[in-house]
ZASEZA-682971 format. One record per residue: z, y, x of N, C-alpha, C in turn; residue in one letter. Coordinates in steps of 0.2 Angstrom, whole numbers, padded with zeros to 4 digits, always signed. Atoms other than C-alpha are relative to their C-alpha. Layout:
# residues N
ZYXZYXZYXa ...
This chain:
# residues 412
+0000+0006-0005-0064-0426-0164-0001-0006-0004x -0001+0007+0003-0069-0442-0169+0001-0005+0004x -0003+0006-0002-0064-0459-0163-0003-0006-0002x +0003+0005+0000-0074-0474-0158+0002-0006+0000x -0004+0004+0002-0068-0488-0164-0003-0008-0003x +0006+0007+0000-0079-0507-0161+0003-0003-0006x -0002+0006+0006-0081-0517-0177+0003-0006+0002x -0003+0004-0001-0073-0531-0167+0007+0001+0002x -0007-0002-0002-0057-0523-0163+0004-0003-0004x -0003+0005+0002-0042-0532-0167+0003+0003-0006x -0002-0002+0005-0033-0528-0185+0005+0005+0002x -0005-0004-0002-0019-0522-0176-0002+0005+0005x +0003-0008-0004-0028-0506-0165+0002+0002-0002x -0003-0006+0002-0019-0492-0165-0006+0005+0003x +0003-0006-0004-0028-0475-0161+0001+0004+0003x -0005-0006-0003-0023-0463-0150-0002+0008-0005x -0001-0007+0004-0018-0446-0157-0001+0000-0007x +0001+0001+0006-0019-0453-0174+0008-0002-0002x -0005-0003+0005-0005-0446-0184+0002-0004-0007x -0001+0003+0008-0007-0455-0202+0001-0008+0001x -0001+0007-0001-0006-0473-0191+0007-0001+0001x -0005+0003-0001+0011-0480-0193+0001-0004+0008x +0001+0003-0007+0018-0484-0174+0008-0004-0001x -0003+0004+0000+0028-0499-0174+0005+0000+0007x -0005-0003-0005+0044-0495-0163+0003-0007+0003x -0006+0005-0002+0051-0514-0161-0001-0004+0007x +0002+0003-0005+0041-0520-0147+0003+0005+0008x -0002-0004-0005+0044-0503-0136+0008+0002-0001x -0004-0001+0000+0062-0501-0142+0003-0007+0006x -0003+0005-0002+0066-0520-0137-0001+0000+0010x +0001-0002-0005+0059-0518-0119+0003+0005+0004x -0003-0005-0003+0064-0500-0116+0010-0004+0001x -0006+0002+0000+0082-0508-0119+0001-0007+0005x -0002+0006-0003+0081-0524-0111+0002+0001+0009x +0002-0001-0008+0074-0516-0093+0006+0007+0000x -0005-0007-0001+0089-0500-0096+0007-0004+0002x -0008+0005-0001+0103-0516-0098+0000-0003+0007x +0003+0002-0005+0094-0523-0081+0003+0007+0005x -0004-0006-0004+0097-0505-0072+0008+0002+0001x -0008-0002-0001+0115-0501-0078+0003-0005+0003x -0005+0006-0004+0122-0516-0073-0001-0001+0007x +0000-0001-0009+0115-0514-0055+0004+0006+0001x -0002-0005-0003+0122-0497-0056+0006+0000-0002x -0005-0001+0001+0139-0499-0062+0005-0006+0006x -0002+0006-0003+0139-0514-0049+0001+0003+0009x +0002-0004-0006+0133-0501-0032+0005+0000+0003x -0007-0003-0003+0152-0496-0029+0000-0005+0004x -0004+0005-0005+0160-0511-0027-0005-0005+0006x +0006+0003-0004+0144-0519-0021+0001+0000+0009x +0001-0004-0005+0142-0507-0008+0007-0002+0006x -0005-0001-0006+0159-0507+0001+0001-0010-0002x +0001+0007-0001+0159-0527-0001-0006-0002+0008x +0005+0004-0002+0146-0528+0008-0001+0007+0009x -0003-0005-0002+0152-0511+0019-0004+0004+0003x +0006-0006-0002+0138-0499+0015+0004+0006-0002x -0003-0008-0001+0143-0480+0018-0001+0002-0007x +0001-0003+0006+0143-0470+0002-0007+0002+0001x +0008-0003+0000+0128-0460+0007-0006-0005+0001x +0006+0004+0001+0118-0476+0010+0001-0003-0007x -0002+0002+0008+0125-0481-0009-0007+0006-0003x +0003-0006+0004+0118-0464-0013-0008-0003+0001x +0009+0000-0001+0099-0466-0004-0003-0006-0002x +0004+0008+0003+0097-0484-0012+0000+0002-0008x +0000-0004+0006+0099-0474-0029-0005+0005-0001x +0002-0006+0000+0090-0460-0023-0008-0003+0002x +0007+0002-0003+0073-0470-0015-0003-0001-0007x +0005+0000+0008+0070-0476-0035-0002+0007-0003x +0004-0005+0003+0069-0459-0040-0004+0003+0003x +0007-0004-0005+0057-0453-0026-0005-0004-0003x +0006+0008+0002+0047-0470-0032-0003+0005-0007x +0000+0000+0007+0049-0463-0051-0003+0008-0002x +0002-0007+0000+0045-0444-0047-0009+0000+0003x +0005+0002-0004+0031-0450-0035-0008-0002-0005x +0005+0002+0003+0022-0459-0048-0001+0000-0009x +0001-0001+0007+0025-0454-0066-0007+0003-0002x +0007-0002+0003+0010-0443-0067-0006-0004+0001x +0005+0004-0001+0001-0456-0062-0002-0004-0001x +0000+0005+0007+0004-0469-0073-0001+0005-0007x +0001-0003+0006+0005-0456-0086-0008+0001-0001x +0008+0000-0001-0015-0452-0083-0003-0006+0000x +0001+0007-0002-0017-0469-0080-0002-0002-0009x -0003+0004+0007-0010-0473-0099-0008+0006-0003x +0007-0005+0003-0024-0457-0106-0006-0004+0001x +0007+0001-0004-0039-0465-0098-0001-0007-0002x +0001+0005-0001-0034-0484-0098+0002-0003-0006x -0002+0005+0007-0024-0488-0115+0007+0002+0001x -0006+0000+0000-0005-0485-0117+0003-0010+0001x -0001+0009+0001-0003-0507-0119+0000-0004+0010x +0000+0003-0007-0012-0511-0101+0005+0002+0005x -0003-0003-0006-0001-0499-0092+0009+0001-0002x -0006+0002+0002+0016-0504-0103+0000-0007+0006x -0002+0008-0001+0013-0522-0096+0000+0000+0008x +0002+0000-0006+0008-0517-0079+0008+0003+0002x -0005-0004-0003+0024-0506-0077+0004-0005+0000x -0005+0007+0002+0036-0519-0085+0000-0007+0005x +0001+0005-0005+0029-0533-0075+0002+0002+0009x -0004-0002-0006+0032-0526-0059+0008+0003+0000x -0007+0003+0000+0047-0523-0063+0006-0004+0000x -0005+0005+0001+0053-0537-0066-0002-0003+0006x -0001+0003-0007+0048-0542-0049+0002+0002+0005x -0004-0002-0006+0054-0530-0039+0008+0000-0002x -0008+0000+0001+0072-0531-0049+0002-0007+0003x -0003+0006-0003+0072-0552-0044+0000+0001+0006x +0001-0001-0009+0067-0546-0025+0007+0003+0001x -0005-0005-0002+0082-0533-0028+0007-0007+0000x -0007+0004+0003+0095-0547-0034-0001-0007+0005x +0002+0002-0005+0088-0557-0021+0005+0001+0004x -0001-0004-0007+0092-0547-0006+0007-0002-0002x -0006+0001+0001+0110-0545-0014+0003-0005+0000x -0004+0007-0001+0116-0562-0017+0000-0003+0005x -0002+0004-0005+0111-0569-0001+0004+0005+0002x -0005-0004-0003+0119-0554+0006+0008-0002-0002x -0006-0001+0002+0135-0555-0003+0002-0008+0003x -0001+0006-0004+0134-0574+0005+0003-0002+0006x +0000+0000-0007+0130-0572+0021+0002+0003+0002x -0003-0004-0005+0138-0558+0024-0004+0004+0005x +0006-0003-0004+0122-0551+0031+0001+0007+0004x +0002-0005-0006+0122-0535+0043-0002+0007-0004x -0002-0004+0006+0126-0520+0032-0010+0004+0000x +0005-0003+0001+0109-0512+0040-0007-0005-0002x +0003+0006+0003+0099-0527+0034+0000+0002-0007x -0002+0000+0009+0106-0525+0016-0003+0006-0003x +0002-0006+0001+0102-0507+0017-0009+0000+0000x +0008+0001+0002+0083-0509+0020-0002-0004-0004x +0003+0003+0006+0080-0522+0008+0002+0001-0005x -0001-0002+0006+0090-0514-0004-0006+0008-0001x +0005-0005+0002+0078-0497-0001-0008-0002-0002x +0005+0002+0001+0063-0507-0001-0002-0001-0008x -0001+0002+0005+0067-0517-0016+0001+0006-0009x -0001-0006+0001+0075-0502-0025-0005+0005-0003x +0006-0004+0000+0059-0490-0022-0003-0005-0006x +0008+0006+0005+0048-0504-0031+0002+0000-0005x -0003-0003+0006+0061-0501-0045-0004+0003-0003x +0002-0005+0005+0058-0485-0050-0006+0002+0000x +0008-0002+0002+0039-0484-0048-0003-0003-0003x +0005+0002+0005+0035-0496-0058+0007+0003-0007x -0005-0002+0005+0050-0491-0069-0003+0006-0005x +0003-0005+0002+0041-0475-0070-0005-0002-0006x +0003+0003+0006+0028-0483-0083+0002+0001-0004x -0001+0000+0005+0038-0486-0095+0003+0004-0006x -0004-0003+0005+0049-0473-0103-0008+0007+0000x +0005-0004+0001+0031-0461-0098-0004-0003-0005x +0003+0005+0004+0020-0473-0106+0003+0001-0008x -0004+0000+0007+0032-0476-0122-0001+0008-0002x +0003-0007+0002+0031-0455-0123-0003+0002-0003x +0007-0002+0002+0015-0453-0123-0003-0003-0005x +0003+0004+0005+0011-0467-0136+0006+0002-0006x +0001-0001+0003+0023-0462-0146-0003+0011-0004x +0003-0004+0001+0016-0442-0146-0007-0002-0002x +0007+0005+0001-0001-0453-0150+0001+0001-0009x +0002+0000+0006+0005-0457-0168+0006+0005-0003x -0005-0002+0005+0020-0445-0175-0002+0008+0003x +0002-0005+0000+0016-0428-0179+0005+0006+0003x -0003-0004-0005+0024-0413-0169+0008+0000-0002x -0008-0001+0004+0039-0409-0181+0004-0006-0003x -0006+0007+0000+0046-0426-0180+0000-0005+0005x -0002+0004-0007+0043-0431-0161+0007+0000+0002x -0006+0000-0003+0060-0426-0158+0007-0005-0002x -0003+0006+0005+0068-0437-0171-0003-0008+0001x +0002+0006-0004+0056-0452-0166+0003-0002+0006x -0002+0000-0009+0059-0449-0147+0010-0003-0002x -0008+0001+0003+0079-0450-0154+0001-0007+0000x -0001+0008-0001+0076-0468-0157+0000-0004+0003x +0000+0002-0009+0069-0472-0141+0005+0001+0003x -0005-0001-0003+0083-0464-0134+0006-0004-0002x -0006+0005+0002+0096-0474-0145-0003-0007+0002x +0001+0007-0002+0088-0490-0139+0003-0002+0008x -0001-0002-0006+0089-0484-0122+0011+0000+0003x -0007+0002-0001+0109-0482-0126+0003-0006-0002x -0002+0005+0002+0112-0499-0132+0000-0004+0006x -0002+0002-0007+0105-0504-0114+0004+0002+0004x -0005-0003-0006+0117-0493-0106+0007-0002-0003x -0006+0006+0000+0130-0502-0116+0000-0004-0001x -0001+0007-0001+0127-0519-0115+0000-0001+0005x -0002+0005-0006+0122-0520-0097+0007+0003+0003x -0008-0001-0001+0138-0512-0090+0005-0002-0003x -0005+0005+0002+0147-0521-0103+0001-0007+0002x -0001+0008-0005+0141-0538-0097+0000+0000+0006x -0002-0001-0005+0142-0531-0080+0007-0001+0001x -0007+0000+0002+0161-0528-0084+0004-0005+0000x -0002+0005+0002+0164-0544-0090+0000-0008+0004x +0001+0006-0006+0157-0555-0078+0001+0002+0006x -0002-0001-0008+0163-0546-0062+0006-0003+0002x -0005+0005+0000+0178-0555-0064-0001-0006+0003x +0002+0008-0002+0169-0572-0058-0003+0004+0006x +0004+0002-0006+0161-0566-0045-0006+0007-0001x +0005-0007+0000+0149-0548-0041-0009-0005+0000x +0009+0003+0002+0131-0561-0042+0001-0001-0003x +0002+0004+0007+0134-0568-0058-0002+0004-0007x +0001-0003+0004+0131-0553-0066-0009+0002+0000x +0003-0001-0004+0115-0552-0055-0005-0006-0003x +0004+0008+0001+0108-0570-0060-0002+0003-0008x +0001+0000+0008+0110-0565-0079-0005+0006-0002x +0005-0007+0001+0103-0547-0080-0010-0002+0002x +0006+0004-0006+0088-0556-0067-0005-0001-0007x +0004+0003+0007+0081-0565-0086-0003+0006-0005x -0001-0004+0005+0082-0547-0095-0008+0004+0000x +0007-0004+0000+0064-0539-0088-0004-0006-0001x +0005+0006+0004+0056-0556-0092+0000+0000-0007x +0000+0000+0009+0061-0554-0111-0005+0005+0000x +0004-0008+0001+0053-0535-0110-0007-0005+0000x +0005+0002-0001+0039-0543-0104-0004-0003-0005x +0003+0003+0001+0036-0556-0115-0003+0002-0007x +0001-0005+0006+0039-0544-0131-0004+0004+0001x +0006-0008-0001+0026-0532-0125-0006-0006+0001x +0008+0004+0003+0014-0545-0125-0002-0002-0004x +0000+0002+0004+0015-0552-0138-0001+0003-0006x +0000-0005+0007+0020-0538-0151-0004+0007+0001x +0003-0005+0000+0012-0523-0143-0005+0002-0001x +0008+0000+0000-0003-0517-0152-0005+0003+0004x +0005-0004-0007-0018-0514-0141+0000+0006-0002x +0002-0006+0000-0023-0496-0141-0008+0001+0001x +0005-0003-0001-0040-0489-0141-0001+0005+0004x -0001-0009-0004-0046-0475-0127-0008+0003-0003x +0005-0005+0003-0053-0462-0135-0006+0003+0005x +0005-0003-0004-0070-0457-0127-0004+0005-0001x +0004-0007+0002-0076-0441-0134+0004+0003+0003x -0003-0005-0002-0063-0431-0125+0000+0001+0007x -0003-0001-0008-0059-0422-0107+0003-0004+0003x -0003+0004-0003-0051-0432-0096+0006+0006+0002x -0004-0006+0001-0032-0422-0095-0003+0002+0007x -0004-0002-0007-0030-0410-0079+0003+0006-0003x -0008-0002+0001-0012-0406-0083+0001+0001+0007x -0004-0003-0006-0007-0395-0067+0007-0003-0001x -0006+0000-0001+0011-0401-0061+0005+0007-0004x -0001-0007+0000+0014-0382-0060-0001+0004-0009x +0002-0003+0007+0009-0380-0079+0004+0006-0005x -0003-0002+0003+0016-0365-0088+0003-0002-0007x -0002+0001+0005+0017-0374-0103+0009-0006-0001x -0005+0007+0001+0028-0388-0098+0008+0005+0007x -0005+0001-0006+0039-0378-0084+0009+0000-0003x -0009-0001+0002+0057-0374-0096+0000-0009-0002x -0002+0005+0002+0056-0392-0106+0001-0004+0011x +0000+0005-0006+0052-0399-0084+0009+0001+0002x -0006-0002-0004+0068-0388-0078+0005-0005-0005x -0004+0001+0004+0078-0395-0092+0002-0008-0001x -0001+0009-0002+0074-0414-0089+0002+0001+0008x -0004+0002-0005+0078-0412-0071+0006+0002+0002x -0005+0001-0003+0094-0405-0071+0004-0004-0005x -0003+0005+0002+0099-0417-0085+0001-0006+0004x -0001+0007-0003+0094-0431-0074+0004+0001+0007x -0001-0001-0005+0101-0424-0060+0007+0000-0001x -0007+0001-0001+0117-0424-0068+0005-0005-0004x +0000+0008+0003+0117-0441-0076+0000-0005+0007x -0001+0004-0005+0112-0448-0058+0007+0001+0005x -0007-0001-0004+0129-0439-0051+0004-0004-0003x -0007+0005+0003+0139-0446-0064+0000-0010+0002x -0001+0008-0002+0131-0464-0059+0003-0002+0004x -0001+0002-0006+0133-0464-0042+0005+0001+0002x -0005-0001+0000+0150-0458-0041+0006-0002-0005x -0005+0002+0004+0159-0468-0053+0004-0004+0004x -0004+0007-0002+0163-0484-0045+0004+0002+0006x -0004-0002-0006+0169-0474-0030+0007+0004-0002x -0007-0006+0003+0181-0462-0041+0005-0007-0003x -0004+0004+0003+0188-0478-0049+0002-0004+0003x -0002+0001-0005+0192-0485-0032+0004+0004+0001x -0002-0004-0006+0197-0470-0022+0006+0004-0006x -0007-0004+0005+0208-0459-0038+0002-0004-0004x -0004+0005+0007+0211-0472-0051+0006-0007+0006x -0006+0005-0006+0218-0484-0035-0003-0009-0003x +0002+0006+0002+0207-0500-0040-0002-0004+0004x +0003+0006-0006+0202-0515-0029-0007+0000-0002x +0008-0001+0001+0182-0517-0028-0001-0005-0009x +0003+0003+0008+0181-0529-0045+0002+0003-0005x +0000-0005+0008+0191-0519-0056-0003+0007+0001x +0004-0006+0000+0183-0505-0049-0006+0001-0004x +0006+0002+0004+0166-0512-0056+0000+0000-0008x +0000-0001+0008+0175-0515-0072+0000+0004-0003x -0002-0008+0003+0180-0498-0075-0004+0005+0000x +0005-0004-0002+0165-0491-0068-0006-0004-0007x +0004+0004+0007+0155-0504-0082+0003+0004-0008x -0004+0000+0009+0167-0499-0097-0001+0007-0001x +0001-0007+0000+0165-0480-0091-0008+0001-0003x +0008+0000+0000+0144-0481-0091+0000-0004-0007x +0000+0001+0006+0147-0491-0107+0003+0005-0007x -0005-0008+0005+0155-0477-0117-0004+0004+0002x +0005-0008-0001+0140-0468-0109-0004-0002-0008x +0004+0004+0005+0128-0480-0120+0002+0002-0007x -0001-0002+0005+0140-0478-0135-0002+0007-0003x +0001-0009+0002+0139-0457-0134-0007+0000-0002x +0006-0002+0001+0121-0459-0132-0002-0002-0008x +0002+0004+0003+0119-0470-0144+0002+0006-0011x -0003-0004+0008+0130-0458-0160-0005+0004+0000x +0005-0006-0001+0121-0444-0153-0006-0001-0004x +0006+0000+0001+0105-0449-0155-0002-0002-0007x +0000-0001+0008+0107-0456-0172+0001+0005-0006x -0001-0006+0001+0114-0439-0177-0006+0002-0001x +0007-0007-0004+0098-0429-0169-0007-0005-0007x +0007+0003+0004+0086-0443-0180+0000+0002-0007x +0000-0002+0008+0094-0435-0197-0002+0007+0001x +0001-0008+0000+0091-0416-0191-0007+0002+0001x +0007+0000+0001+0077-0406-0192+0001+0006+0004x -0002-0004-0006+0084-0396-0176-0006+0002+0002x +0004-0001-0004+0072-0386-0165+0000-0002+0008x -0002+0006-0005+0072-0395-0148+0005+0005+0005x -0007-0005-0005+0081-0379-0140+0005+0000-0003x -0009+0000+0001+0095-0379-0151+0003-0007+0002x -0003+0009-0001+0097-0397-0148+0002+0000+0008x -0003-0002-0006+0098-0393-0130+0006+0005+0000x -0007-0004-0002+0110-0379-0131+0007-0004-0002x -0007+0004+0002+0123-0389-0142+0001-0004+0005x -0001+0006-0004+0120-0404-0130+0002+0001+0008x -0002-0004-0008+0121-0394-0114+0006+0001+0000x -0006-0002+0000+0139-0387-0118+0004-0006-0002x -0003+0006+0001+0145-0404-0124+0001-0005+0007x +0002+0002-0008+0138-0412-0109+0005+0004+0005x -0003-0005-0006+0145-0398-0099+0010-0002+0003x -0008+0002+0000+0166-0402-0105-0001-0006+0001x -0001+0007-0004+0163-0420-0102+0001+0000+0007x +0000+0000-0009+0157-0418-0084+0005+0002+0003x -0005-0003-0002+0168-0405-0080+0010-0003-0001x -0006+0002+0000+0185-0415-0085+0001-0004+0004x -0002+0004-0005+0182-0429-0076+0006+0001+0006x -0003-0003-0007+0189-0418-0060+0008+0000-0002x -0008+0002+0002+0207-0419-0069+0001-0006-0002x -0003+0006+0003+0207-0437-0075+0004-0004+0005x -0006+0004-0006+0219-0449-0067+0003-0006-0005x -0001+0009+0004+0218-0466-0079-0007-0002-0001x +0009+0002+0002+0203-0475-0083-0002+0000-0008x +0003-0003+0007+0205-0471-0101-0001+0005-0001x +0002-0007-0001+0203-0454-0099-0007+0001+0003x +0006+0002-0002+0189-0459-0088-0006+0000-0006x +0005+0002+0007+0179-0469-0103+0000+0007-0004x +0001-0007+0003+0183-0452-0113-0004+0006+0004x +0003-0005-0003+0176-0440-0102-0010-0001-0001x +0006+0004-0003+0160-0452-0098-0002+0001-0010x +0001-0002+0008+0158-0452-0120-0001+0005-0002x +0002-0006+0002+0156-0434-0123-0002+0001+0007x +0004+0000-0006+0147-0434-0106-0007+0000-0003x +0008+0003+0005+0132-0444-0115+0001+0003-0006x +0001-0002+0007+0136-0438-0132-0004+0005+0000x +0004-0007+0000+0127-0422-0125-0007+0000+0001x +0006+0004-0003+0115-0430-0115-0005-0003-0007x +0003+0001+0007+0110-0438-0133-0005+0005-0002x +0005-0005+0003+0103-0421-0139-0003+0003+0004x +0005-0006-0007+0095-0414-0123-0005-0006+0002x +0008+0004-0001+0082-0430-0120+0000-0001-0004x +0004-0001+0006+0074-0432-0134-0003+0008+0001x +0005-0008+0000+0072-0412-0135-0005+0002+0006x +0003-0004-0006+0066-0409-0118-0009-0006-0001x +0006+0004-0002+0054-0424-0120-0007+0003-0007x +0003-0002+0005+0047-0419-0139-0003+0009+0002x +0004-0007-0002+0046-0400-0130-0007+0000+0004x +0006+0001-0007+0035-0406-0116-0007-0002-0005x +0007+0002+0003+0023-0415-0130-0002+0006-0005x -0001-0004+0003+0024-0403-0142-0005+0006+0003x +0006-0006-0004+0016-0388-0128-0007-0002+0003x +0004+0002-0005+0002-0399-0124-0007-0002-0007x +0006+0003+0001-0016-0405-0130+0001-0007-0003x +0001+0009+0000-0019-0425-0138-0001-0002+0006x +0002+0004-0006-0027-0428-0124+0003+0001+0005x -0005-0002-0005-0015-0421-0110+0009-0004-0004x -0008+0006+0000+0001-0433-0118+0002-0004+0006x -0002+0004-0004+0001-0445-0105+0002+0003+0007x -0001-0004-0006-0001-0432-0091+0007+0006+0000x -0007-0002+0002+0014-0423-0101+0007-0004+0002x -0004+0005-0003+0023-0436-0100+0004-0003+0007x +0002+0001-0007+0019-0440-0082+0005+0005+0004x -0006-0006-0004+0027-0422-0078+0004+0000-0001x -0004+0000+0002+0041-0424-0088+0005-0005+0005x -0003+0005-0004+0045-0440-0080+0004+0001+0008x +0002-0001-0006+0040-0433-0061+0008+0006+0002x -0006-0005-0001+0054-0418-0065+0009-0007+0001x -0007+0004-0001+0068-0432-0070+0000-0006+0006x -0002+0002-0004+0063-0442-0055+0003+0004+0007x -0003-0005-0005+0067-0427-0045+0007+0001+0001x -0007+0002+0000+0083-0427-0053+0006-0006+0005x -0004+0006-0003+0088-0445-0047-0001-0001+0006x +0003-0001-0005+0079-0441-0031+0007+0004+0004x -0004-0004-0003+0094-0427-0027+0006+0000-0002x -0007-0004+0005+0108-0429-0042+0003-0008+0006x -0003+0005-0005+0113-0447-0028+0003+0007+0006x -0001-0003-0003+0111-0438-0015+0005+0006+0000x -0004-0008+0004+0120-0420-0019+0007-0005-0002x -0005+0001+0002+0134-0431-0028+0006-0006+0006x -0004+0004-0005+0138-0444-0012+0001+0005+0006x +0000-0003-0006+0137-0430+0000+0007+0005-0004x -0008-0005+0004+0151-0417-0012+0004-0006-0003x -0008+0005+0001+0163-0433-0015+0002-0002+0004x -0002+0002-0005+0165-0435+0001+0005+0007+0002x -0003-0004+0003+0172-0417-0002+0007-0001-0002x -0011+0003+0006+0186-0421-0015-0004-0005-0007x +0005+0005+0006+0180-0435-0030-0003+0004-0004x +0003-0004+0005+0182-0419-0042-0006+0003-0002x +0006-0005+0000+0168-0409-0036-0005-0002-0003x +0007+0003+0002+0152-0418-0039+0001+0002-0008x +0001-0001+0007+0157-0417-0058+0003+0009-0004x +0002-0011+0002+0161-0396-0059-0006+0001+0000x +0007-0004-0002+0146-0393-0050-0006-0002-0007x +0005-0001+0004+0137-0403-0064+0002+0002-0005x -0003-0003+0004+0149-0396-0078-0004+0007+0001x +0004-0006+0000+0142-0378-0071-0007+0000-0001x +0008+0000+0004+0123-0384-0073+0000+0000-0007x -0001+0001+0005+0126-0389-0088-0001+0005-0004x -0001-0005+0003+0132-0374-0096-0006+0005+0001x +0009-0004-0001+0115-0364-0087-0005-0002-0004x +0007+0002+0005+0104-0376-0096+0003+0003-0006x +0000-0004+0007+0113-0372-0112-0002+0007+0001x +0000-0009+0001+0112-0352-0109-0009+0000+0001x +0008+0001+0001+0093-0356-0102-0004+0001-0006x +0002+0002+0007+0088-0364-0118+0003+0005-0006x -0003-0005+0008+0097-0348-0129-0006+0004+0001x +0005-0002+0000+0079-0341-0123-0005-0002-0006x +0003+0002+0004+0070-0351-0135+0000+0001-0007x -0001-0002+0008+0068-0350-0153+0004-0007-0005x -0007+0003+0004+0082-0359-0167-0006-0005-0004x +0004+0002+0004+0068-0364-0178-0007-0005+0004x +0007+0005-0001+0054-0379-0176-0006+0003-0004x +0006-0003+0001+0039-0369-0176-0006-0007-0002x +0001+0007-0001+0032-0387-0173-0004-0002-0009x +0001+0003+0007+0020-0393-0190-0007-0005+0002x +0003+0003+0002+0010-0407-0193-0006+0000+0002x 
């Protein structure tokens, strides 16, 4: 394969699929993190929001669940997008609409939480807004994938991807900890401040992200959805995401309705919980950067770790115990994305990366598409359920993933 590369191309070109190019991680880390801190902090905020403002659970759930239909809907389609047009134009394209469908979202909210708006009012513009979340949202963690399976060789995607992912848990503990912090004054002011944090993304990716070159001597991907290559790494992102979006969307309600909280400490408690998600992620995935694990044992450990977090929740009854269950919740979650995403790359072509990615993505937005839904509809139940049932997945994905081989076959 050779790679055409115009004598005026700018010093900082990167090449796609080129291995011996050093890929600069500070522009895609600072971004992935800044638009993850923006998310958590709407999601740690939905509870109390919600019954502030006196939307049903299940409409808490479908304003959760329309960003993953958005996120499922079109990840392969930025992901092909990113193949064909450059990994850069379709960073900045995703990012920026992001940041305008989040201002639209935090909009809606504030006048509501003012005016007191018309719960089925709040409810459409919060789906509308919501939606336009997760589809441009989709862009970025597919995009980031596929650029970095661009430059880091097979048997060390899952250690790079690990980085991405601790960046990823910095935003999941800073925005629900400045969520936390500022719900005390008031549920918009956390709303105004997060509002600034997809502009920063923004400005960083224009600024530091090197262009890309698209390769033109190759096929254009066609990655079937259905591909045999990708369907254990797809299974295994969506019933991770599926049981990441139950523990979302059922927090702020369990920290009301069993812990016996008023709507703002609820928020807090549900912040400090989601933040001890970020911390887990965050050890984890530094852990997973020193090992030279193959992506299914990294899944198995992380599935049955995952598994006893979720599953204790259903006995807790303080909110310390909470933050502890939610910490070895993610700590597991730590070694199962990364691996599922370095597996998906790893079964695929140079050229089919981005339509990899694209699937991967398409399965975890399926997750968030169902893991709301499924969890606001069984906690209406008893609070416990929603986190057995994901406890029992959990433990499937680990026994799944004992199919696989221990060793990283995986070279360079």
């Amino acid at each position: 394969m050779t790679q055409d590369t115009p004598q005026s191309a700018p010093a900082d070109t990167l090449l796609q699929t080129d291995h011996s190019v050093p890929l600069n991680l500070k522009p895609l880390i600072i971004a992935y993190m800044s638009c993850t801190m923006a998310m958590m902090a709407f999601v740690s905020l939905i509870g109390p929001i919600s019954r502030s403002l006196h939307l049903a659970p299940w409409q808490a759930g479908a304003v959760v669940t329309v960003g993953g239909v958005l996120w499922m809907l079109l990840s392969r389609p930025w992901g092909a997008l990113s193949d064909k047009r450059g990994r850069r134009p379709v960073l900045l394209i995703g990012v920026g609409g992001f940041m305008l469908a989040y201002w639209a979202m935090c909009a809606v909210l504030i006048l509501s939480l003012h005016l007191q708006a018309a719960p089925w009012i709040v409810f459409i513009g919060l789906l509308i807004t919501r939606g336009a979340i997760g589809g441009f949202f989709a862009a970025i963690p597919t995009t980031s994938q596929a650029l970095i399976a661009d430059h880091i060789a097979p048997a060390r995607r899952a250690n790079v991807m690990a980085s991405l992912g601790a960046a990823n848990g910095i935003g999941l503990v800073a925005g629900p900890a400045m969520a936390a912090m500022l719900a005390k004054y008031g549920l918009d002011l956390p709303l105004y401040l997060t509002a600034l944090l997809p502009l920063l993304a923004l400005v960083i990716l224009w600024r530091r992200l090197p262009r890309t070159t698209v390769v033109n001597d190759i096929k254009p991907a066609s990655l079937r959805l259905g591909d045999a290559r990708l369907r254990q790494a797809m299974l295994v992102a969506f019933a991770a995401m599926f049981s990441v979006a139950v523990g979302q969307i059922a927090v702020g309600f369990f920290a009301i309705d069993r812990l016996g909280l008023e709507p703002e400490s609820a928020a807090q408690a549900a912040g400090f919980a989601l933040t001890l998600v970020g911390v887990g992620l965050i050890t984890s995935q530094l852990i997973v950067r020193k090992l030279s694990w193959a992506p299914h044992r990294l899944i198995r450990v992380g599935g049955l770790i995952s598994a006893a977090g979720f599953a204790a929740v259903a006995l807790v009854n303080s909110q310390s115990m909470l933050m502890l269950c939610y910490f070895f919740a993610a700590a597991g979650m730590g070694w199962i994305f990364p691996a599922f995403s370095a597996l998906a790359a790893n079964a695929v072509e140079p050229h089919e990366q981005g339509a990899a990615a694209g699937s991967i993505g398409a399965a975890q937005g399926l997750g968030i598409v169902l893991g709301p839904l499924a969890g606001s509809l069984l906690y209406e139940v008893s609070p416990g359920v929603p986190y057995v049932l994901v406890g029992i997945l959990l433990v499937l994905v680990a026994l799944f993933a004992a199919t696989g081989p221990t060793k990283n076959k995986a070279t360079a």
